[in-house]
C-alpha positions as CSV (number, residue, x, y, z in Angstrom):
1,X,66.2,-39.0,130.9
2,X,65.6,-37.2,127.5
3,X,62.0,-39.0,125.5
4,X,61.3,-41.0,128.8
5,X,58.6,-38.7,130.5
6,X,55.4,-40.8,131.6
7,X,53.6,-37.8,132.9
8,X,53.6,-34.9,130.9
9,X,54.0,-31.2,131.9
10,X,50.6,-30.3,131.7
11,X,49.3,-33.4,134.5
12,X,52.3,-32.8,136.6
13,X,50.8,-29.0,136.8
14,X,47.4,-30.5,138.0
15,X,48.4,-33.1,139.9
16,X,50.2,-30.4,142.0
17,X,46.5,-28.4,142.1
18,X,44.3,-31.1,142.6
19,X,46.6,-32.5,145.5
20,X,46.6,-29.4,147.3
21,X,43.4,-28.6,147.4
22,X,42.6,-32.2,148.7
23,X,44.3,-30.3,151.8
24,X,47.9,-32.6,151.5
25,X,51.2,-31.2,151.6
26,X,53.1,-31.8,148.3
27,X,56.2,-32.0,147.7
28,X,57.5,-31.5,143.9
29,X,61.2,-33.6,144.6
30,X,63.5,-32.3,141.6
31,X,67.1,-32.9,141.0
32,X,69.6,-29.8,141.4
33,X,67.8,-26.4,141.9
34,X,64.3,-26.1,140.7
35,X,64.9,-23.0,138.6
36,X,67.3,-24.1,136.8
37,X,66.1,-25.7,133.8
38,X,63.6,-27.7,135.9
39,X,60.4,-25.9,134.9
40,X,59.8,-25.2,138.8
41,X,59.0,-21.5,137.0
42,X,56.6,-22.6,135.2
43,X,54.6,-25.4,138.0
44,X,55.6,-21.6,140.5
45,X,53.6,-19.7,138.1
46,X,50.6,-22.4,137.5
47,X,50.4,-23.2,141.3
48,X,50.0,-19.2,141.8
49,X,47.6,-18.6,139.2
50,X,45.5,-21.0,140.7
51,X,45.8,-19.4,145.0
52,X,48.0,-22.3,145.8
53,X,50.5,-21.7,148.8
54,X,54.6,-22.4,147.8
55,X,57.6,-22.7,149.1
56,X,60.9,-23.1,146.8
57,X,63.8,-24.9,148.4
58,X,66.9,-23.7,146.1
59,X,69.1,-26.7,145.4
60,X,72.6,-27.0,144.0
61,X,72.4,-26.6,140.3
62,X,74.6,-29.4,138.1
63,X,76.2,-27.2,136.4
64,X,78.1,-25.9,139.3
65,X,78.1,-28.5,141.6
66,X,78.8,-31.6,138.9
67,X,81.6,-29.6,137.5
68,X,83.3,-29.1,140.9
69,X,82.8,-32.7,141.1
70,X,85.4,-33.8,138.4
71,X,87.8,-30.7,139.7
72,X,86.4,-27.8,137.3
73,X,85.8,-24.6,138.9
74,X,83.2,-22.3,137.1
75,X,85.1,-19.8,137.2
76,X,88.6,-18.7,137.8
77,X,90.3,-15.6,137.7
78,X,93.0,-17.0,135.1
79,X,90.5,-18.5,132.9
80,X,86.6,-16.8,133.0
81,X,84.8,-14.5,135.8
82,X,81.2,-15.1,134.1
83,X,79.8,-18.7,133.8
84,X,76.2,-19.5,131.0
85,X,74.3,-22.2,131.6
86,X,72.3,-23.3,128.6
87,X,69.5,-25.8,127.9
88,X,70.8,-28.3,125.1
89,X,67.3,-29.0,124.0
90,X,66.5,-26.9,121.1
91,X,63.3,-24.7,121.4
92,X,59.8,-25.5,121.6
93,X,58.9,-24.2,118.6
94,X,61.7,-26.1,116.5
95,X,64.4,-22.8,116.1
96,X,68.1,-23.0,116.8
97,X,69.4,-21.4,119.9
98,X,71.0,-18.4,119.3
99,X,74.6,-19.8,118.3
100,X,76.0,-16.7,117.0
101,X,75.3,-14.8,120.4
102,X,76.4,-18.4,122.5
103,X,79.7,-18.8,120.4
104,X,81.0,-15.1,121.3
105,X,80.1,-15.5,124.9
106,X,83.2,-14.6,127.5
107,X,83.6,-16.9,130.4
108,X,82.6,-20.5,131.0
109,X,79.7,-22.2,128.6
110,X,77.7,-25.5,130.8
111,X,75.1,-27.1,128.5
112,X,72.5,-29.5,130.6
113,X,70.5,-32.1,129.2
114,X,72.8,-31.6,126.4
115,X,74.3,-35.2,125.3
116,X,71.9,-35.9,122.2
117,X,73.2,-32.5,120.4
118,X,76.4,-32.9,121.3
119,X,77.3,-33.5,117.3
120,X,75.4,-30.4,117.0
121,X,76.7,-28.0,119.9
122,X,80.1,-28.5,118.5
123,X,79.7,-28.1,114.7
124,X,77.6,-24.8,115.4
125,X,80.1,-23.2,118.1
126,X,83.0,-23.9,115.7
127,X,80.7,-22.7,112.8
128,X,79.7,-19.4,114.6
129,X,83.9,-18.7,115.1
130,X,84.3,-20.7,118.2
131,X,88.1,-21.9,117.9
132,X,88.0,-25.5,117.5
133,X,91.0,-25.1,119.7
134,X,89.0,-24.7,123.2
135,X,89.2,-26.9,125.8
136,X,85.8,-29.3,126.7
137,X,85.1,-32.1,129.1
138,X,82.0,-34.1,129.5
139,X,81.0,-35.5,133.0
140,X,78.9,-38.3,133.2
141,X,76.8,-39.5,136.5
142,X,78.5,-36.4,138.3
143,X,78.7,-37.0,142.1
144,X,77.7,-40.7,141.7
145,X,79.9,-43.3,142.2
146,X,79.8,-44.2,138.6
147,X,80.7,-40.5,137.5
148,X,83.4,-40.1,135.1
149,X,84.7,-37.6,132.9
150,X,86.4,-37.2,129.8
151,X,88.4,-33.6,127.8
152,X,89.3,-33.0,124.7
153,X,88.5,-30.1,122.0
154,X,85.8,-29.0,120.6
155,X,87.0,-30.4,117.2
156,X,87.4,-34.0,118.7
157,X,85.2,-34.1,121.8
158,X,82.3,-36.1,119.8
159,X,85.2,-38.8,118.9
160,X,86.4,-38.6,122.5
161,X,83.1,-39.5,124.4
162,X,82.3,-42.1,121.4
163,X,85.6,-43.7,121.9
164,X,84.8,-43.9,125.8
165,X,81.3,-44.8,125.3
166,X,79.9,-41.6,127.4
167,X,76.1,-41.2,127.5
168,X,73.4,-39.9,130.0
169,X,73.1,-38.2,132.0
170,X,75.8,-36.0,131.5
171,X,77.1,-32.4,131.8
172,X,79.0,-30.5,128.6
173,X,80.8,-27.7,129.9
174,X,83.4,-25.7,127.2
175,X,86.2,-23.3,128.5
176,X,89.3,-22.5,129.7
177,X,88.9,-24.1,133.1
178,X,88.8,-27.7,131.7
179,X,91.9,-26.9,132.0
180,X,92.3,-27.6,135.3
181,X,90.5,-30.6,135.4
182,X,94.3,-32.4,135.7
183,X,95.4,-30.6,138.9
184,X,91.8,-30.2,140.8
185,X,89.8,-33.9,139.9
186,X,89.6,-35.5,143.6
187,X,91.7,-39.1,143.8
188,X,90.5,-40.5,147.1
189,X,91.2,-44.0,147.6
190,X,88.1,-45.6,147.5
191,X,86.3,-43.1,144.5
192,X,84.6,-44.8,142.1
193,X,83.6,-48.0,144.6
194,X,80.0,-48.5,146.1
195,X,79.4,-50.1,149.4
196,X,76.3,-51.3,151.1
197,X,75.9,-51.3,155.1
198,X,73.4,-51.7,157.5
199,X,71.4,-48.8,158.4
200,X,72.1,-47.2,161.6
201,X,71.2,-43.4,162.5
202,X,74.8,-41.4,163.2
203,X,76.9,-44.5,161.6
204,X,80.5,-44.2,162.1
205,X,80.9,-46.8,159.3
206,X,79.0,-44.9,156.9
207,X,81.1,-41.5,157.7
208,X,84.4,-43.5,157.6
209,X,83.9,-44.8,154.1
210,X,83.0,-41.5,152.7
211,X,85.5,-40.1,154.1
212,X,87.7,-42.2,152.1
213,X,86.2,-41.7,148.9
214,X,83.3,-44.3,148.6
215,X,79.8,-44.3,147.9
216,X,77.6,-45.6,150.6
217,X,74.1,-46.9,151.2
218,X,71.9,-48.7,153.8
219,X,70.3,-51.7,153.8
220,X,67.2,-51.9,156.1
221,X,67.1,-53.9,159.5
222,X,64.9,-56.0,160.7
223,X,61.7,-54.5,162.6
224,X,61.4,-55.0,166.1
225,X,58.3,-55.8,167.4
226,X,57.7,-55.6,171.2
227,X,56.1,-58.4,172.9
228,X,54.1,-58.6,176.2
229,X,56.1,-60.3,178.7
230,X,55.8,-61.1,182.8
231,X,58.9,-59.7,185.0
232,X,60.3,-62.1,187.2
233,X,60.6,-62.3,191.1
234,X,63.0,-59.2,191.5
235,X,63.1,-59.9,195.8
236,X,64.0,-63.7,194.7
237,X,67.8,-62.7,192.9
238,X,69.6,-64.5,190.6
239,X,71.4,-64.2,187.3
240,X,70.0,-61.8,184.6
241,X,71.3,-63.3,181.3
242,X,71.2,-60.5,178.8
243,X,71.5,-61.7,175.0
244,X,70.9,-58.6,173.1
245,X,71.0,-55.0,174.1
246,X,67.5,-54.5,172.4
247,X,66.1,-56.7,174.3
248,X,67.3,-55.6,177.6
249,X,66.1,-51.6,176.5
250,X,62.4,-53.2,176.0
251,X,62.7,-54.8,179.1
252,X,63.8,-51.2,181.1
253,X,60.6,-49.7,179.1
254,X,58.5,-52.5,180.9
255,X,60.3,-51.7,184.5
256,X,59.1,-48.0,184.1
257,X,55.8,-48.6,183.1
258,X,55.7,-50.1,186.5
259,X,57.2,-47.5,188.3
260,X,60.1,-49.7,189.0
261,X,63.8,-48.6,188.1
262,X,67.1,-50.1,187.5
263,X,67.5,-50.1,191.1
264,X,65.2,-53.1,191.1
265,X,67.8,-55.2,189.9
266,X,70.1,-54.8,192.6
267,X,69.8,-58.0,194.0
268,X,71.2,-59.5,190.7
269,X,74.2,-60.4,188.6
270,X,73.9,-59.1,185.6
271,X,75.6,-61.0,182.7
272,X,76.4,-60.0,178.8
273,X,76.7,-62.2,176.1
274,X,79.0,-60.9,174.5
275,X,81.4,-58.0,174.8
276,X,78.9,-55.6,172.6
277,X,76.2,-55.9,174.7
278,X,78.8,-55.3,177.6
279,X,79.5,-51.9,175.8
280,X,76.2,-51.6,175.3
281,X,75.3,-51.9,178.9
282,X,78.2,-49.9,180.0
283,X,77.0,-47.0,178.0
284,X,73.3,-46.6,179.2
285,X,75.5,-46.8,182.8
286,X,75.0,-50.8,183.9
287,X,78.5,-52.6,184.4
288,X,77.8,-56.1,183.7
289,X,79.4,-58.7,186.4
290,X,80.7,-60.5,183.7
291,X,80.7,-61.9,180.3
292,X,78.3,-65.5,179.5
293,X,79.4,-68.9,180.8
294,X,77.1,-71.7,180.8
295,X,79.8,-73.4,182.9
296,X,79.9,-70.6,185.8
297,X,75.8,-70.1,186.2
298,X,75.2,-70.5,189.9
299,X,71.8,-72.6,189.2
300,X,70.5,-73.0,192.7
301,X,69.1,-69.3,191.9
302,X,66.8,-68.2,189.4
303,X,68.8,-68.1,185.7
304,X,67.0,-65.6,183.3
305,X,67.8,-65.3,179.5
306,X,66.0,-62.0,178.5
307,X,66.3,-61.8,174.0
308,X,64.5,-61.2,170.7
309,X,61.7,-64.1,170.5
310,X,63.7,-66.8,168.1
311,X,67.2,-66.2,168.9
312,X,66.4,-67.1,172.5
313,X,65.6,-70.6,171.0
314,X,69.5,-70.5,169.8
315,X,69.9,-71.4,173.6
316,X,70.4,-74.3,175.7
317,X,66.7,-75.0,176.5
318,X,68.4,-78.0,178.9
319,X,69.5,-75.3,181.2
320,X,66.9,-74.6,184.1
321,X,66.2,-71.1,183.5
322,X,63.7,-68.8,182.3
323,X,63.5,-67.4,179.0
324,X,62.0,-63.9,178.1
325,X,61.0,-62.8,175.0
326,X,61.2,-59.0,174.8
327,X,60.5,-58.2,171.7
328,X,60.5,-60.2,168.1
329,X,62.1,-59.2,164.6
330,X,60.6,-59.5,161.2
331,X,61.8,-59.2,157.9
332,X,62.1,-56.7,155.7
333,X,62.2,-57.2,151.7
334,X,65.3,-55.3,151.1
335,X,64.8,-54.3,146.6
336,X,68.4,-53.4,146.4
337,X,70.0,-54.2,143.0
338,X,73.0,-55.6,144.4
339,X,75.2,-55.4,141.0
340,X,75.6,-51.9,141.3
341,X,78.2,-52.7,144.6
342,X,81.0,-53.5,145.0
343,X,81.3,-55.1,148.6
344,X,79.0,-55.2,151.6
345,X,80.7,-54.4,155.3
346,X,79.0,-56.4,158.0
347,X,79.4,-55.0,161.6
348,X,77.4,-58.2,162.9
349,X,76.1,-61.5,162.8
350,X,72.4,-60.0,163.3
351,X,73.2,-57.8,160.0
352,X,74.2,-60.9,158.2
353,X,70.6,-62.6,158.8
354,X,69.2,-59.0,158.5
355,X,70.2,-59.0,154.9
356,X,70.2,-62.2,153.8
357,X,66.5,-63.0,155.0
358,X,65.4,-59.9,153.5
359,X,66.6,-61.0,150.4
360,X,65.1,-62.9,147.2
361,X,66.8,-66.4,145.9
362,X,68.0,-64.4,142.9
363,X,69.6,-61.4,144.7
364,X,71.1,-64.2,147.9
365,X,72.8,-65.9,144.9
366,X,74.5,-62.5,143.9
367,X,75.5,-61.8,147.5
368,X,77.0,-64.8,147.8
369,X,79.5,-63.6,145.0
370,X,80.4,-60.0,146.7
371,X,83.2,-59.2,148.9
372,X,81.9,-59.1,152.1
373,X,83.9,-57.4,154.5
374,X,83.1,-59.2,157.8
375,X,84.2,-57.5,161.4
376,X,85.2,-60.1,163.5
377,X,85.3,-63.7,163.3
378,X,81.8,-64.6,164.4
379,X,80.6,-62.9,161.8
380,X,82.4,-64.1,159.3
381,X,81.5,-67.5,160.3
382,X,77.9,-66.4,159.9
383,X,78.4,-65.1,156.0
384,X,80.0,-68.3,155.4
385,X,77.1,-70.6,157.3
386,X,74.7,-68.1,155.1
387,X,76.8,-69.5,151.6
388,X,78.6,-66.3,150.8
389,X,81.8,-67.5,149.0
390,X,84.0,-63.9,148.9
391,X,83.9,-63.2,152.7
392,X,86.9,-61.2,154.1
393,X,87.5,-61.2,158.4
394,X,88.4,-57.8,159.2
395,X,89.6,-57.2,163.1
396,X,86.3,-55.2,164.2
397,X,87.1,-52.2,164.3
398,X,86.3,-49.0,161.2
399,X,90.4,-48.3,160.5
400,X,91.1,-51.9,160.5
401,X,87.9,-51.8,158.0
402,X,89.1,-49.0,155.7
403,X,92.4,-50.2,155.6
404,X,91.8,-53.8,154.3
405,X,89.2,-52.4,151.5
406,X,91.7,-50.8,150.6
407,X,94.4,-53.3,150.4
408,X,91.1,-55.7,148.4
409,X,90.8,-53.3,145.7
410,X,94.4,-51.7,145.4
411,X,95.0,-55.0,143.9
């Protein structure tokens, strides 16, 4: 943001030195391409005066991608075949830019970092012989969820973004393909809407939900922690009680450490406690004999509940079995400002507690105010037990979940 630099250019130059040749690998994170108006140039040109090593990653510049964004294309044949892209800061040493030479430009004009002499931009194009006929759009937050954009003229642009209360960070770009802004700006069903879910590498949630439009982030899980645990009497057989996939993957870890396989467990029925950690089972090739019954345990052989530390608790402790603890969770503090979503989509119970421990008394009292988008019935039970008031039951499954967010906020 424009007068909100805490380290100057100068120390960021240094600190990129000084680092390096402390023998770290740095990484100099910028937004948008690094030569664009990002003084990478001039840290490229420091860092080699001085024998440093460097690699440039090119990025996507803001001027390009941000435009496509809101449905402008750069160029087009109808409208421009050459594109400027032009710093709206003035000069270091105080001068104008070179309006005369800017205002007679052919093609497409982008101005970054541009929104403080916007007033300016437009009274000196128009004043240079700009027409105050041609088209200009402003886009705000492009490719956030919160982007918007807004086109006018260049005469009444600066009453335009007043009127919608446009600031920064924003792109400026004047031309002939605002035009098409109309035809080409993307209306997906869920743009504009932010939703939090819980983190999970590959997620099919996550990929749904952009799909549709929406913005999407993670919230962290809790941390699994294994535990040392003895194995029971494999020759003796019984029932194998699995409560939690996680639990049963830390307790194959322990059988191979051993030597011993999943053959050991032939002697065994092997039950799930619930249909997920059937699936679950089913897909690292087990079949489970059948789903939990405290009714149907055949207790004249050993019973054993294998589960995460404290949720084994959660269980009949009456029952004559054996209980082992694979592993344990802990918390994590989660930081997320949660006004800046618009529902949370809970796949499971265990994401419920995942989230709402993690969370402080100030951020659990705004989560109990947010739509929360609950698949299946257990879950939603657990989001109510928790003291979130919004909480929607959604059939579990992802299209049953896109299709009732979008029902919610179509209304």
């Amino acid at each position: 943001m424009p007068l909100h630099h805490k380290v100057s250019q100068y120390q960021i130059n240094d600190m990129l030195v000084d680092l390096s040749k402390q023998g770290k690998r740095v990484v100099r994170l910028k937004a948008g391409d690094p030569y664009v108006f990002g003084r990478g140039g001039e840290e490229g040109q420091y860092l080699s005066q001085n024998k440093i090593p460097f690699e440039v990653v090119p990025g996507l510049t803001s001027a390009i991608a941000g435009l496509a964004a809101a449905g402008i294309p750069i160029t087009h044949r109808d409208f421009a075949s050459s594109f400027h892209v032009i710093t709206g800061h003035r000069k270091a040493n105080g001068k104008e830019l070179d309006w005369e030479n800017i205002a007679h430009q052919e093609g497409t004009i982008v101005f970054l970092m541009g929104m403080a002499q916007l007033p300016n931009i437009t009274t000196q194009l128009i004043a240079h012989g700009m027409a105050s006929e041609t088209p200009v759009a402003v886009v705000q937050w492009a490719t956030h969820w919160k982007q918007r954009s807004v086109s006018s003229d260049l005469a009444n642009i600066v009453k335009t973004v007043n009127e919608m209360q446009i600031t920064s960070p924003a792109l400026i770009v004047v031309g002939g393909v605002v035009k098409l802004m109309g035809a080409l700006q993307p209306h997906q069903p869920l743009q504009g809407l932010h939703f939090l879910i819980p983190y999970k590498q590959d997620s099919k949630l996550f990929n749904a939900l952009q799909d549709e439009g929406a913005a999407v982030n993670f919230f962290d899980r809790r941390v699994k922690k294994p535990l040392a645990f003895d194995l029971p009497d494999f020759n003796a057989g019984g029932t194998l009680i699995v409560t939690d996939f996680a639990a049963f993957h830390y307790f194959q870890e322990r059988l191979l450490t051993l030597g011993v396989d999943n053959r050991a467990l032939t002697n065994w029925k092997l039950v799930a406690c619930n249909h997920i950690v059937k699936y679950r089972l089913q897909e690292d090739g087990l079949l489970a004999d059948e789903l939990y019954d405290p009714k149907k345990l055949d207790y004249h052989r050993p019973v054993v509940f294998i589960g995460e530390r404290v949720a084994l608790s959660t269980y009949n402790a009456a029952i004559k079995a054996d209980y082992i603890a694979t592993y344990q969770s802990e918390t994590v503090d989660q930081n997320i400002d949660l006004n800046d979503f618009h529902g949370i989509v809970f796949p499971s119970s265990a994401s419920v507690a995942d989230l709402y421990t993690g969370c402080t008394s100030d951020e659990r009292e705004l989560m109990s105010h947010l739509r929360c988008f609950a698949m299946g019935q257990t879950v939603a039970d657990e989001c109510q037990k928790l003291g979130l008031k919004n909480v929607i039951a959604v059939k579990p499954s992802y299209d049953n979940v896109i299709q009732t967010v979008k029902k919610v906020f179509s209304r």
